[in-house]
C-alpha positions as CSV (number, residue, x, y, z in Angstrom):
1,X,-4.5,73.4,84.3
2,X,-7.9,73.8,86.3
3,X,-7.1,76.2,89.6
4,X,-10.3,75.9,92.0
5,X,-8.9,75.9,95.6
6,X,-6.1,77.6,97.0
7,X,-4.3,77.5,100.4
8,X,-2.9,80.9,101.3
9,X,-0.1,80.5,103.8
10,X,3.6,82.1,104.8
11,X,5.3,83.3,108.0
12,X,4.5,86.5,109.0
13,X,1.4,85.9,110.2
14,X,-2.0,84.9,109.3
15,X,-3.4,88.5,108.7
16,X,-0.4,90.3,107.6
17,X,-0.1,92.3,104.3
18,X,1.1,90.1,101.7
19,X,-1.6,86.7,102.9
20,X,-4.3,90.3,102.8
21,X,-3.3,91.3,99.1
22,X,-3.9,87.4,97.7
23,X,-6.6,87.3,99.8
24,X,-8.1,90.6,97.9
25,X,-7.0,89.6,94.2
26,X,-8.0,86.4,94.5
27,X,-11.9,85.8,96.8
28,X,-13.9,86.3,94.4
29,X,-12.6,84.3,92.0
30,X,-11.7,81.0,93.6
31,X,-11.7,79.3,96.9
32,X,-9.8,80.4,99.4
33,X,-8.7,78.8,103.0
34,X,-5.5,80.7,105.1
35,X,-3.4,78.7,107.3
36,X,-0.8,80.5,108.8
37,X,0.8,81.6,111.3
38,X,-0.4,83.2,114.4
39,X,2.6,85.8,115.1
40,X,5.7,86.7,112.8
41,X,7.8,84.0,112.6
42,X,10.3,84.8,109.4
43,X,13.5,83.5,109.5
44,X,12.5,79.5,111.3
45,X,13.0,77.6,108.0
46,X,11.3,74.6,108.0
47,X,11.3,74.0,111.9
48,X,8.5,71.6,113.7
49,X,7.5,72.0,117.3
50,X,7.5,68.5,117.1
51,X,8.2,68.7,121.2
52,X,6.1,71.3,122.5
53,X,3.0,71.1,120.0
54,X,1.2,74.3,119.7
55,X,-2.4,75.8,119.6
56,X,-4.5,76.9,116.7
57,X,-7.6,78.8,116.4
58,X,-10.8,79.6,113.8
59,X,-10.9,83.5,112.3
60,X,-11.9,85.2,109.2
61,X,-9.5,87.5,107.2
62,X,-11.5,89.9,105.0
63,X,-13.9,87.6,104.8
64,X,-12.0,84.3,104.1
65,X,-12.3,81.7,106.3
66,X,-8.7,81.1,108.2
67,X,-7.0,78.7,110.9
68,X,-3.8,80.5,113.0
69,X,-1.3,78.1,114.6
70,X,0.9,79.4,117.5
71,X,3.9,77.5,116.1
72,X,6.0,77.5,112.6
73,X,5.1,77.8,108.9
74,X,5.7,74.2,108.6
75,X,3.4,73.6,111.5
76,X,0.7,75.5,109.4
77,X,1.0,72.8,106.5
78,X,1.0,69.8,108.8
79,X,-2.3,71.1,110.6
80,X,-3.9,71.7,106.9
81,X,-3.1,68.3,105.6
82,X,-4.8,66.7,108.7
83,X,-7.4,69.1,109.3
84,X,-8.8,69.0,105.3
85,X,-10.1,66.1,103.7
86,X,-9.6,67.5,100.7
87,X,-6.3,68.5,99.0
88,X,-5.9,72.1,97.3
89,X,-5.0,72.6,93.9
90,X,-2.7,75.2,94.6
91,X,-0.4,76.6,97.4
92,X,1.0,80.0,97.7
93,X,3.2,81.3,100.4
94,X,3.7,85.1,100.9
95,X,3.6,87.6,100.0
96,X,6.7,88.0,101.9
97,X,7.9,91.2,103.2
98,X,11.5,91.1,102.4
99,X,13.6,88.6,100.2
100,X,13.8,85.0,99.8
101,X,17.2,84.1,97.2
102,X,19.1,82.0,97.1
103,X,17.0,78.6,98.0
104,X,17.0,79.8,101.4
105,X,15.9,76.8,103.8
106,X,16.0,79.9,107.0
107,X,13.2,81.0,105.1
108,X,9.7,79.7,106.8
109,X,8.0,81.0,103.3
110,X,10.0,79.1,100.7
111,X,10.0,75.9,103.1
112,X,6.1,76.6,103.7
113,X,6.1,76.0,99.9
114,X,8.4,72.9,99.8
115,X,6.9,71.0,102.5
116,X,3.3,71.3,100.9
117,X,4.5,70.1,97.8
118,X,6.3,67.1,100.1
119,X,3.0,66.6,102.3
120,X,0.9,66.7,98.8
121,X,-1.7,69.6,100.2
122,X,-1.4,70.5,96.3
123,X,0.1,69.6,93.6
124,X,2.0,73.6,92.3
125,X,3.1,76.3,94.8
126,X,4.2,79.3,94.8
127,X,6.4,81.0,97.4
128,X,6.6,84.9,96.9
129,X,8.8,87.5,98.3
130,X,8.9,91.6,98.2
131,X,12.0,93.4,98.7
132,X,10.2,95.7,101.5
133,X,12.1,98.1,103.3
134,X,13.7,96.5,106.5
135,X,12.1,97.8,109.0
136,X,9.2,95.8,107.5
137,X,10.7,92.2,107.7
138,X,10.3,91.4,111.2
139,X,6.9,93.6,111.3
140,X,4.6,92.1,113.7
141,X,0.7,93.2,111.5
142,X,-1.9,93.8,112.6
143,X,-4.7,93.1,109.8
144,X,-5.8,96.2,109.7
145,X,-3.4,98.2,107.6
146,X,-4.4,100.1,104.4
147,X,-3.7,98.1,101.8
148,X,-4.0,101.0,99.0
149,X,-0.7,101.9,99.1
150,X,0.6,98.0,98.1
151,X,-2.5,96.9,96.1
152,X,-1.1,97.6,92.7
153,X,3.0,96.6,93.4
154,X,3.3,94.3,95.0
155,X,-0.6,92.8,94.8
156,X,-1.7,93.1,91.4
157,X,2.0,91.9,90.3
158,X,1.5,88.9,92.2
159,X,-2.0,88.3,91.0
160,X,-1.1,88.8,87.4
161,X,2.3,86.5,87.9
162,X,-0.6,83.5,89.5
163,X,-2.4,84.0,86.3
164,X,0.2,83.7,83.7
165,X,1.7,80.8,86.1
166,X,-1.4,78.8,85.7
167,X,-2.5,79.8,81.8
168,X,1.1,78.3,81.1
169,X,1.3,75.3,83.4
170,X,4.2,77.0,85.6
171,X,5.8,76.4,82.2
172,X,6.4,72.8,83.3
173,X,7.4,73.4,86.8
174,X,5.3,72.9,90.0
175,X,7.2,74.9,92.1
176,X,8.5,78.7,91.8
177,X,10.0,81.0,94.2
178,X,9.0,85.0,93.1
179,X,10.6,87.5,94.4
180,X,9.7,91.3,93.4
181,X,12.4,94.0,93.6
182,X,11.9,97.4,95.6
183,X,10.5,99.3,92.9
184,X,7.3,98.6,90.4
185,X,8.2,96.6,87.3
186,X,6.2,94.6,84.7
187,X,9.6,93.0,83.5
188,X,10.0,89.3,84.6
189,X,13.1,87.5,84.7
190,X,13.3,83.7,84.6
191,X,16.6,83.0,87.4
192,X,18.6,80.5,88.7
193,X,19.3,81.0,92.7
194,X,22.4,83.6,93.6
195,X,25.4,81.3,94.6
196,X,26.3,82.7,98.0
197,X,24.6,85.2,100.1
198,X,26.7,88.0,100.1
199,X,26.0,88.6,96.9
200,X,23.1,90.5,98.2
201,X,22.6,90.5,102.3
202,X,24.9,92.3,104.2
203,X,27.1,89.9,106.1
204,X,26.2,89.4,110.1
205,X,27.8,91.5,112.5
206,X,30.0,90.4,115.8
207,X,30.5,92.8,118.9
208,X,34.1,91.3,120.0
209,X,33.4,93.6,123.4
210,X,30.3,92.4,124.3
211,X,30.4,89.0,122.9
212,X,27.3,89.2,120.9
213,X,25.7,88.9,116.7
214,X,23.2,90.6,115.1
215,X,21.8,90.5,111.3
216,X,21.8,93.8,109.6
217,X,18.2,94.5,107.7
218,X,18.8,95.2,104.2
219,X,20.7,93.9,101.5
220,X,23.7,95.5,99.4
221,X,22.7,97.1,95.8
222,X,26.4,98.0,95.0
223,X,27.9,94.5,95.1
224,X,27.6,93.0,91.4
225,X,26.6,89.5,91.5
226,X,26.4,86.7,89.1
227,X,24.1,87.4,85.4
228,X,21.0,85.2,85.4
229,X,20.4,84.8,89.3
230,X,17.8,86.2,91.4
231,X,19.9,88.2,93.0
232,X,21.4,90.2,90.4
233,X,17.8,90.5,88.9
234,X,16.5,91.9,91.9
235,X,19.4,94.6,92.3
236,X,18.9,95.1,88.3
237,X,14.9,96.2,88.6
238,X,12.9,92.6,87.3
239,X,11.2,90.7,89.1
240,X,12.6,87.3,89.4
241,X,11.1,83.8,88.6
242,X,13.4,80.6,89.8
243,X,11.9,77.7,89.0
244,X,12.0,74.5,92.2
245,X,12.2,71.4,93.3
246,X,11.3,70.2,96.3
247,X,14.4,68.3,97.2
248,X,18.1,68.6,97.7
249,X,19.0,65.7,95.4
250,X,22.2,65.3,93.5
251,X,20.0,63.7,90.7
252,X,23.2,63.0,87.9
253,X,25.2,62.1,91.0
254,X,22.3,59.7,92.5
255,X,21.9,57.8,88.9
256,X,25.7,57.6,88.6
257,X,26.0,55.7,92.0
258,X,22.3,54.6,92.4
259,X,22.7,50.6,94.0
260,X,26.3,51.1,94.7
261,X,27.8,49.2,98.0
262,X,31.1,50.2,99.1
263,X,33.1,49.1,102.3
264,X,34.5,51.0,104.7
């Protein structure tokens, strides 16, 4: 597997830590375009401004040429499959700051992933996820920030995780959702998705009196969740592997029924 161009994307913004730590690991040894977006924009899934459109601009991140758009993460990988005339070889999304488990389609850095695989901008992705502290999830950067204190966890993690990834072929995937726990690790866990998300965010939160919701930041260590998930990986210290695809298709159910007409 020959790696020679890579698209660095995700959704909190075209300059923010994690797109900066790829962006350092990674320059000097293959080449790299950003497209991104402009502002933070966690938590839109896969949405399209298909209505409004949106604008997009030229910049440079640490030296790596880059394109902002004022809309989604899937906006991002629509304007890169027009805008290049050549595809990438690889796709990475993130580094997130905060968790993606649990196949999470509110997640504009896993559906980043999935709709570049679906739009063919590449061929393998990679979506990847830190479990930061809260206050960092919604954290409108600034590209400016020291990155010493995150170069070796969650940086050189990542960069070591993209090397073993491509010396093994994504061990026969082409798509893989990473997340890292809070804490440095070099264990690695191979997952399936957590079953439900209480098994590791804390549930929303209604004010009866005032009429109103809000999402508490941070997830819930205590709960035990199911073995084997990324969930209970992340909560037991490894860092967790869950290999994708990018579909939602019942495939066992789809060949037992494939060409089947019923009446209604």
């Amino acid at each position: 597997m020959i790696i020679k161009r890579i698209l660095l994307t995700g959704d909190d913004g075209y300059n923010s830590i994690g797109i900066r730590l790829l962006v350092h690991f990674l320059k000097n040894k293959y080449d790299l375009k950003i497209v991104a977006t402009k502002v933070q924009q966690s938590g839109v899934g896969g949405k399209l401004s298909i209505k409004e459109g949106g604008k997009w601009g030229k910049v440079q991140v640490d030296g790596v040429p880059a394109i902002w758009v004022s809309g989604t993460p899937g906006d991002a990988m629509e304007l890169a499959n027009t805008y290049f005339n050549q595809s990438f070889d690889l796709v990475i999304s993130g580094i997130n700051l905060g968790p993606n488990i649990v196949g999470d389609l509110a997640s504009g850095t896993f559906t980043a992933a999935v709709r570049a695989i679906k739009l063919q901008l590449a061929p393998k992705a990679i979506a990847f996820s830190w479990v930061a502290p809260g206050s960092f999830w919604y954290r409108d950067h600034q590209g400016n920030e020291d990155l010493g204190v995150y170069r070796a966890y969650p940086g050189e993690a990542a960069y070591k995780l993209i090397n073993l990834a491509i010396a093994n072929n994504f061990w026969d995937n082409y798509l893989l959702n990473i997340n890292f726990p809070d804490q440095p690790t070099k264990e690695v866990k191979f997952t399936r998705f957590a079953y439900y998300f209480g098994d590791f965010f804390s549930p929303l939160k209604i004010d009866k009196a005032n009429q109103a919701y809000s999402y508490p930041k941070g997830f819930q260590p205590e709960l035990q969740g199911f073995v084997n998930t990324d969930a209970d990986a992340l909560r037991s210290g490894y860092i967790s592997i869950t290999p994708c695809k990018p579909d939602l298709l019942n495939d066992q159910s789809f060949q037992a029924l494939k060409g089947k007409i019923i009446n209604l």
